[in-house]
Structure formats: C-alpha cells, structure tokens
C-alpha positions as CSV (number, residue, x, y, z in Angstrom):
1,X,64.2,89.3,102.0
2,X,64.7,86.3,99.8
3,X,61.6,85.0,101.3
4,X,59.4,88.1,100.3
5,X,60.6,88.2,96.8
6,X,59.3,84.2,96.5
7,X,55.9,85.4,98.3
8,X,56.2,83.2,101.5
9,X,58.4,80.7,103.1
10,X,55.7,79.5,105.3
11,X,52.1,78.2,104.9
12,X,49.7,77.6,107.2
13,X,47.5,74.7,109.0
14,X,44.9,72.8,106.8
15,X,41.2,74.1,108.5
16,X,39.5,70.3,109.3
17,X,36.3,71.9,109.3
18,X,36.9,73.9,106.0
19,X,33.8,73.5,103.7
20,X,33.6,71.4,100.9
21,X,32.9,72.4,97.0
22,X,29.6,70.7,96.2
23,X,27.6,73.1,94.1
24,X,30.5,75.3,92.1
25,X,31.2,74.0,88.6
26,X,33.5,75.3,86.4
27,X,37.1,74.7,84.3
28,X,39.4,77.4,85.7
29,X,41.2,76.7,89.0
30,X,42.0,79.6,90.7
31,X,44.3,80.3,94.1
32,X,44.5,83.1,96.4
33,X,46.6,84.1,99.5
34,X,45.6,86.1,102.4
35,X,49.0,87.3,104.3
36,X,49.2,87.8,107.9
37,X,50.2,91.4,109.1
38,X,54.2,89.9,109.0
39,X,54.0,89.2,105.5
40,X,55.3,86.0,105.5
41,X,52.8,83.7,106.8
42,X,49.1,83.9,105.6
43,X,46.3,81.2,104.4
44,X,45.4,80.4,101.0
45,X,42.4,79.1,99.0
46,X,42.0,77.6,95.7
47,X,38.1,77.0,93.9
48,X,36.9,75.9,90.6
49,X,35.0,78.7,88.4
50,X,33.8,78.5,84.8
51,X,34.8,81.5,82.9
52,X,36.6,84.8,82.9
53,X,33.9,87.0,83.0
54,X,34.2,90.1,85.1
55,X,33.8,89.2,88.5
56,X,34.6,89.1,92.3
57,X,35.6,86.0,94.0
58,X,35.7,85.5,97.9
59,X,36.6,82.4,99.6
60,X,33.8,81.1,101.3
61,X,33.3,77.9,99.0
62,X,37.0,77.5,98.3
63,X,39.4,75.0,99.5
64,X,42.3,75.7,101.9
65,X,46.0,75.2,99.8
66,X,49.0,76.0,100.6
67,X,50.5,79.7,101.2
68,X,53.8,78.7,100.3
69,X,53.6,77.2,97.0
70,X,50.5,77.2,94.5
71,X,48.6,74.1,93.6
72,X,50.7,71.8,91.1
73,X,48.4,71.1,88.4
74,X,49.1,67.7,86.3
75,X,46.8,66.9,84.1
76,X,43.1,66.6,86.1
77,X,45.2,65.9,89.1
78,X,46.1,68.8,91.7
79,X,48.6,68.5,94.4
80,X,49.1,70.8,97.2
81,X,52.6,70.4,99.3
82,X,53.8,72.4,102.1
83,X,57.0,74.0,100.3
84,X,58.8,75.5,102.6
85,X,57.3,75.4,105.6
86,X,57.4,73.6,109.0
87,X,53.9,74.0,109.9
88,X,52.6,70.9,107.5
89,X,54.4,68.1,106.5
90,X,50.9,66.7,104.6
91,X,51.0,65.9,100.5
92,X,47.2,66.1,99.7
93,X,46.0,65.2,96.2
94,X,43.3,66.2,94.6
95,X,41.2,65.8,91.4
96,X,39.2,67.7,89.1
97,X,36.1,65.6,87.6
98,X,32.6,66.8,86.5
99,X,33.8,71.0,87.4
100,X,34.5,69.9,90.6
101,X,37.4,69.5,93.0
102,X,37.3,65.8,94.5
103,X,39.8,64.6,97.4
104,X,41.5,61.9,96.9
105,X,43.7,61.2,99.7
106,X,47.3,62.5,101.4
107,X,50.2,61.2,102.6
108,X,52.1,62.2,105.4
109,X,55.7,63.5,104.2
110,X,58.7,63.7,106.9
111,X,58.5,66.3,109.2
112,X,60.5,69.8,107.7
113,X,60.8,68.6,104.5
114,X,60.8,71.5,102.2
115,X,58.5,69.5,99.8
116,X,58.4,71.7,96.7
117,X,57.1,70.1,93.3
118,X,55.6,67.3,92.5
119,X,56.0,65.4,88.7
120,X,53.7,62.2,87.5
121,X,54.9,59.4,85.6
122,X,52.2,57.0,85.2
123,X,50.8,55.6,89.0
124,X,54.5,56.8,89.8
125,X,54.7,60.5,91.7
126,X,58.0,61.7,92.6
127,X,58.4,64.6,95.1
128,X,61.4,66.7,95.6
129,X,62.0,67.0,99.4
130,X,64.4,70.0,99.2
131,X,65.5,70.2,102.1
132,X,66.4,66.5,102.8
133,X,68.3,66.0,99.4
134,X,65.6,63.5,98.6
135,X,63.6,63.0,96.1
136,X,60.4,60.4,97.5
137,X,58.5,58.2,95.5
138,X,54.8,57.2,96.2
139,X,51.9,55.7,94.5
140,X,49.8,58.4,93.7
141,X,46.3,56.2,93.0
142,X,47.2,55.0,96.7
143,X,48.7,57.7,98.4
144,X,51.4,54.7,99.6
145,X,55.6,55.1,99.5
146,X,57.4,53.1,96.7
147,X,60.6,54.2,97.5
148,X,63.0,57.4,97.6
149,X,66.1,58.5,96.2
150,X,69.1,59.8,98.6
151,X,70.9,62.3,96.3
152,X,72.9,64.1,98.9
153,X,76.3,62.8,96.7
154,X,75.5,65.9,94.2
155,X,75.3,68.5,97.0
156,X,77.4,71.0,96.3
157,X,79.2,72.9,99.3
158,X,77.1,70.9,101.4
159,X,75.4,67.0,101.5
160,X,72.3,68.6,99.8
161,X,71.9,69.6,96.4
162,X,68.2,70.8,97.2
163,X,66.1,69.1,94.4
164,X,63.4,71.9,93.1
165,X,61.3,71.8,90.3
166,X,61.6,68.7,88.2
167,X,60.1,67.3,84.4
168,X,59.5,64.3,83.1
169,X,60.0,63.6,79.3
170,X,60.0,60.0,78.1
171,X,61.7,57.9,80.5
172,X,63.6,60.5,81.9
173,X,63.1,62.5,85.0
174,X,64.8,66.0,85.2
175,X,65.1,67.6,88.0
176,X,66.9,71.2,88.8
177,X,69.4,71.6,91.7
178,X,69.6,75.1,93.6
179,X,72.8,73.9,95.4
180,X,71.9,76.8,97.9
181,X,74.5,77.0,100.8
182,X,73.7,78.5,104.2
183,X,70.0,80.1,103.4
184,X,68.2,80.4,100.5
185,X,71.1,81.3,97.8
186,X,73.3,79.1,95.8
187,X,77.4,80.4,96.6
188,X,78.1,83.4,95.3
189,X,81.1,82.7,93.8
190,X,80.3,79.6,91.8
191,X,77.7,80.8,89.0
192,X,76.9,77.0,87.6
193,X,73.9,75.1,86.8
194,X,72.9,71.9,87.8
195,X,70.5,69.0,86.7
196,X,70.1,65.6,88.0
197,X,68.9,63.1,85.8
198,X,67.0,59.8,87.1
199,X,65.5,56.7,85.1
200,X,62.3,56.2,86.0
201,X,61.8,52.2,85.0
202,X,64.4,51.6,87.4
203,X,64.3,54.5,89.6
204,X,68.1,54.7,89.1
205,X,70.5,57.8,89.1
206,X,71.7,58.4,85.7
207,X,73.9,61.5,85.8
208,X,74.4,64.5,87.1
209,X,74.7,67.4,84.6
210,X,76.1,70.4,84.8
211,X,76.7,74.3,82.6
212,X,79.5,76.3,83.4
213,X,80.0,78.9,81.0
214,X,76.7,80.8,80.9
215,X,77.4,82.9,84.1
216,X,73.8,81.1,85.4
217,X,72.9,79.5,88.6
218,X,69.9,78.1,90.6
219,X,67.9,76.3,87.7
220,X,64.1,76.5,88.7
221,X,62.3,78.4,90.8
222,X,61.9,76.4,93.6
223,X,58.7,77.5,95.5
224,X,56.5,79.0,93.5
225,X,57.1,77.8,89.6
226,X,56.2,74.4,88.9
227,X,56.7,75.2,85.1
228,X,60.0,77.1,85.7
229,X,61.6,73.8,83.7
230,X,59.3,73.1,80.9
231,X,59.1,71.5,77.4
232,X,58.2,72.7,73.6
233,X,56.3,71.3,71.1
234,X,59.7,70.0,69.7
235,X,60.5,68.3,73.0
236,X,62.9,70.5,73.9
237,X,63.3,71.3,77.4
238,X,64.3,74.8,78.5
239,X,65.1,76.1,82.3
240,X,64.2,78.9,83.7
241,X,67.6,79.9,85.7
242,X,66.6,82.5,88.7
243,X,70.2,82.7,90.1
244,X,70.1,83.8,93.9
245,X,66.6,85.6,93.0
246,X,68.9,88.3,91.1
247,X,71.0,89.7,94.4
248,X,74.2,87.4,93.5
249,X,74.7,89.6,90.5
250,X,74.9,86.5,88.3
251,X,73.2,86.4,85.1
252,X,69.5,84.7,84.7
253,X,67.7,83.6,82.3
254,X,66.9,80.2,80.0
255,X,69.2,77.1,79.3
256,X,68.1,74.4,77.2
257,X,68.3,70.5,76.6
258,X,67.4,69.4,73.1
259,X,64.9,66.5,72.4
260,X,67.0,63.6,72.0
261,X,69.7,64.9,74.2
262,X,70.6,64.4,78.1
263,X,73.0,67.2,78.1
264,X,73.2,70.5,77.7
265,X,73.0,72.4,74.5
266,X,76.1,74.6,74.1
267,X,74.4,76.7,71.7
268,X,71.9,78.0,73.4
269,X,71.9,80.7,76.9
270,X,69.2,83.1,76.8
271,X,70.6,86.3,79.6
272,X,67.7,88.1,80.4
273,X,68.9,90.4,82.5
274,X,71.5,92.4,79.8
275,X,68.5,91.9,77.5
276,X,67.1,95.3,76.5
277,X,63.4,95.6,77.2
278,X,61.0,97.0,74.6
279,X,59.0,99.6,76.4
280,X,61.0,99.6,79.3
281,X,64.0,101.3,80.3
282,X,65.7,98.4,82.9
283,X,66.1,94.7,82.1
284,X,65.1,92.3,84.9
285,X,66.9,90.7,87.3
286,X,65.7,87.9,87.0
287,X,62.2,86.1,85.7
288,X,59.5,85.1,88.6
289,X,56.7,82.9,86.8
290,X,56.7,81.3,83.3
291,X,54.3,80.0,81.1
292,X,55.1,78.5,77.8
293,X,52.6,79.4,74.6
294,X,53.8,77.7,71.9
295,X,55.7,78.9,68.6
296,X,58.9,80.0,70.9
297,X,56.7,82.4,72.9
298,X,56.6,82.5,76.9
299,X,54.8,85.1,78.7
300,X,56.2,85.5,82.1
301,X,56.6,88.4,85.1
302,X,60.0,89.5,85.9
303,X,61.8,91.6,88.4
304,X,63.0,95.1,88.4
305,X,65.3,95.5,91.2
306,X,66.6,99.1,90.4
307,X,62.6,99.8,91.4
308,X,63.3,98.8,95.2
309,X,62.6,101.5,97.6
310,X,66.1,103.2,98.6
311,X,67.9,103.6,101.3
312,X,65.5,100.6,102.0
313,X,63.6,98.5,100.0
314,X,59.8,97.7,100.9
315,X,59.1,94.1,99.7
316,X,55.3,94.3,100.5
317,X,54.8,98.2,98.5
318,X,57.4,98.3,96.2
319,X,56.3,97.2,92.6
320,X,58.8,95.9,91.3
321,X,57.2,92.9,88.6
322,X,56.1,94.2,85.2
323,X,54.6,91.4,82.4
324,X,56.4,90.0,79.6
325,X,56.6,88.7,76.4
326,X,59.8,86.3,75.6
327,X,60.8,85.3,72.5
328,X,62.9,82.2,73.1
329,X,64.3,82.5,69.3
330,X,65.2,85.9,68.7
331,X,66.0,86.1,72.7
332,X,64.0,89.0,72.6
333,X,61.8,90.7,76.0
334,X,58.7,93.2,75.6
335,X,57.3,94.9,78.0
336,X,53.0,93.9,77.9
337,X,50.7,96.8,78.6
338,X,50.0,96.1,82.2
339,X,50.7,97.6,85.4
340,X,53.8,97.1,87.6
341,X,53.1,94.9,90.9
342,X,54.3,93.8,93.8
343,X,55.8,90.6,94.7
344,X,52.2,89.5,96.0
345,X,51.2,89.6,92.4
346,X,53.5,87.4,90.1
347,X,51.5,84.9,88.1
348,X,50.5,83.9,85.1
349,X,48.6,81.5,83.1
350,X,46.7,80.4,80.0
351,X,43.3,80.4,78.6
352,X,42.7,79.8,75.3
353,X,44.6,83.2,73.3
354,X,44.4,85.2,76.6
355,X,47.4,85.1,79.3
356,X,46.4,85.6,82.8
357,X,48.5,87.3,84.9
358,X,47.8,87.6,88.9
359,X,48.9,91.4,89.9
360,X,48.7,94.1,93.1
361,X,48.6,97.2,91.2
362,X,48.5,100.6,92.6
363,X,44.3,100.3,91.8
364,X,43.5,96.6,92.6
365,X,44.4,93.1,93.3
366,X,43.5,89.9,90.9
367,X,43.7,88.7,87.2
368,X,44.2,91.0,84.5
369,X,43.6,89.6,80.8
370,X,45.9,90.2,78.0
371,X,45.1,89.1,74.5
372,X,47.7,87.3,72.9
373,X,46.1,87.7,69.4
374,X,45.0,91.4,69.9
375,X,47.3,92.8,72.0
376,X,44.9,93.9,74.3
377,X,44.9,94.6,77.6
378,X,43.1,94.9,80.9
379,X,42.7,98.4,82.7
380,X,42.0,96.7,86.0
381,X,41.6,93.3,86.8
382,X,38.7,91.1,85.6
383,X,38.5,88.3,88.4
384,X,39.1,90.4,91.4
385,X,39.9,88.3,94.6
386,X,39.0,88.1,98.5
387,X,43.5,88.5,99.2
388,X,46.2,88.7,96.9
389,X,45.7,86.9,93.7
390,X,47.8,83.2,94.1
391,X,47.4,80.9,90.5
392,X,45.5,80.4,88.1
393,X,45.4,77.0,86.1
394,X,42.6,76.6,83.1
395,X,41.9,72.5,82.6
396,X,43.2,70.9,79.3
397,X,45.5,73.6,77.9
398,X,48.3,72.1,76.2
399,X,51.7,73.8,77.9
C-alpha cells in the first residue's frame, strides 16, 4: 500500500543495448515510467527536450533511469540510484553539456542498499544508503569510494535510522531520518522528527537533532523527493515532514532550521493536514512532491485520503493528488485549477513563471502548465508522454 502511494519500490534492470542521445538538444529533462501490469515494477526513461511546446514524447531516444526514484538533478550533473530496489545496486552519473545527456561513469553500491538521494559538495558526493544506516562517500569526478559513515547509533527502535533525503548548506550536511520500524513506517506511537547533522571538511558526526512537540514524523520523502528538505533565499532550510505517508494519523507538514542555526526553530510548524484548503473541501494527508519558488511560495501535490475507494481503496484508479499552492508565511494551502490524479501522477517542477506538474487525470497522462503570474491553467496536458509522466527538471533554475 505504502509502496503504491510512493509510485514504486522496485526499478528495473539498466538495457546495455539501450540507445544513446546523439541528435536531441534541448534544456528540459524530462522522466517517465512505464508500470508493469502489478503496478509496482515497471521501466523508466528520462530525455532532454528544448521547450514546452504542445507535444508528444515517446521513448525511443531516451535513456533508461530508474522506476523507483526520479533522476536527482544537481546542478548540470544527474544521478540515477536504484532507491528501493534489489534488482540494481548501480549509482550512474550523468551530465548535461551542449543539450545533451553525456555519461560519465557508475559506481557499483552494495548489494540491497536502498540507495535514495544523492547531495554534492564540491568533488565530494554523499549517498544515503537507507537501508544500511549508511551514508557513503565517493568521488564523484572519479566515480571512486572516499569513505562512509556508519550511523546506525541514531537508529531509533532499531540499529538503523534510515538516512533519506539530505542538503547541504555551507559546511554542513543535513540529512532527514525516517526511523521507520518493521516496513516502511516510522512507530506509530512516537510522532518525532529527526535530523543528523555531519561536517563535511572532516566527514565527522556533529549531532543528532531532534523536534518533539509538533506531532510530525518521517522528515523527507525518501524515494521520490529529492527536494522534500530544501533551502530559501534567506538560507533557511525547511522539511517537508510526510509522517507514515499520512496512515499514522500524525500530523504532516513543514519544520524549519533558520540560517545560522543547527537546530530547530521552535517558532515555526507548518500542519498541513488541519490546514483548510481554499477551493477544496478536505485538507491533505500529507504533501507528495515539493518545489520551492521563491518569496515563501512552494507549489506542491498532496494527498487526499478521504478520496480512497471504500470498502477498498484502488491505489492505481483512485485520484487522490490535487495541486497546490503553499504559503510558507501565512501557512496558507490553495487548491490550483488542475485536475485530481493518481498516485502515478505526483510531480512538479519549474520553468521560468510556469510550474509543471506530472498528472493521470481522468482525460490524459503528462505535464500540465500552470502560470504562476496568470493563474492560468492547462485543460489537458501539454507534453503528453509514452507511460505515466515521472519528473521533470528545467537546467539552471534557481530552487
């Protein structure tokens, strides 16, 4: 269940004889994901293209990615790891030079690692193996191991804190801890948040962190949001807490650490789910993708459990995800003129004013536009897709 609501916990197999991109050009990196008939395994593509025009997109030039988490975009460089999956243990890197996607090497992680995000700091990469309670380090120019940190002391309930999605801001590397206990799920009865902190000139522990009071848990999405922790233009860092994927009924929503600070700030907890929705009449359970706009804004998808199918709920048909605006100051939610979707249809990114959000609507599959200047928005979806639509990443945007 869990699994369906992140899109998949498996990926599979890298093609060797997949084709190469030699004559697409563009600035716009976009996924997509082609389930098997069980729903939880599938293939997935990502390809360059240069603009939003209306179009359709099939795969035949793309790259194969991985089906359990999107590319991880930093910078020009892209990184594609196996999430959770047992079928590949392979980190592959990847660049974007000229409009095109170059390789430029892999490195061969352990074996069921539960590799989930990936974070730059210079040559330095660090990975966080969740379900090792490790966090490796490699040389990302050289694909070669520098070291790793064993951080099984923080678990939790268990010797494994599971390391998710992780920032870097000055020195510092941040990194959120899902703490989840038997499965997928952080303990029901301990609704806490925790974030490990590591030095990253000496590759040193620094402290563990941890908020008790805002009824949160499970800070990061851990296999599908690589900008689930993200930071401001005021270098504040804010957390996207997802909580058991709302079935613990804990509260969800955003913490934050202030610029300056490495704790954090006890003024601050944004609840999104007993936040009333403008233009809609249930609040989410919790929030599936984020992406941060500037001035306090975030547009993101979020989920509406009370739209489950009953007695039973259908994970693949149900649609359950409507678009968002946040406002991080006023701590305020509104509901975006586009069309509910499922679970295979959760993303959103940036280009320019215009959001781009990745739906399955009753009508179609792929990007829908929304103008963040207008208010406008797309009847169906401008860049339809061969599959359900995965990520899409626009080059040199700022969050």
């Amino acid at each position: 269940m869990i699994g369906l609501l992140g899109i998949s916990l498996l990926s599979c197999d890298n093609d060797d004889d997949a084709p190469e991109v030699k004559d697409e050009f563009g600035d716009i990196l976009l996924s997509s994901m082609l389930p098997n008939p069980d729903g939880v395994s599938g293939s997935a593509y990502m390809q360059v293209i240069n603009n939003i025009d209306a179009a359709e997109y099939d795969n035949h030039k793309a790259l194969p990615s991985s089906y359990s988490v999107p590319p991880i975009v930093i910078g020009n460089d892209i990184f594609i790891v196996p999430g959770w999956s047992n079928q590949s243990s392979t980190l592959e890197k990847y660049t974007w030079n000229n409009g095109q996607i170059e390789n430029k090497g892999e490195y061969e992680l352990p074996s069921n690692s539960g590799a989930v995000d990936v974070v730059t700091k210079g040559d330095k990469a660090y990975v966080s193996l969740n379900f090792l309670g490790k966090i490796l380090i490699i040389n990302h120019q050289t694909m070669e191991k520098i070291g790793e940190l064993d951080i099984s002391e923080y678990g939790v309930g268990d010797n494994n804190p599971d390391p998710a999605i992780m920032l870097v801001r000055d020195k510092l590397l941040y990194v959120g801890l899902n703490q989840m206990v038997g499965g997928y799920a952080p303990d029901p009865a301990r609704a806490k948040v925790d974030i490990l902190i590591v030095d990253t000139e000496t590759d040193q522990t620094v402290k563990m962190i941890t908020d008790s009071t805002s009824g949160m848990s499970m800070p990061t999405k851990p296999e599908a949001d690589s900008k689930s922790i993200f930071m401001d233009e005021n270098k504040d860092i804010y957390i996207n807490c997802i909580s058991g994927f709302g079935f613990l009924g804990q509260k969800s929503g955003f913490l934050r650490i202030k610029a300056g600070e490495t704790d954090f700030d006890k003024s601050y907890s944004f609840d999104v789910t007993q936040t009333n929705v403008e233009g809609d009449e249930f609040s989410p359970a919790y929030l599936l993708k984020v992406q941060y706009a500037g001035n306090d804004k975030v547009y993101a998808t979020g989920n509406i459990n009370e739209r489950y199918s009953v007695p039973e709920p259908n994970y693949v048909e149900d649609r359950t995800v409507i678009c968002l605006e946040v406002d991080l100051k006023t701590k305020s939610l509104k509901k975006l003129n586009l069309p509910g979707s499922t679970n295979y249809g959760m993303s959103v990114g940036s280009y320019k004013d215009k959001m781009i959000f990745g739906l399955v609507t009753e009508q179609d599959a792929g990007f829908y536009v929304y103008d963040t200047k207008t208010g406008e928005a797309s009847t169906t979806a401008v860049l339809k897709i061969a599959g359900y639509p995965g990520d899409f990443t626009h080059f040199g945007e700022k969050y």
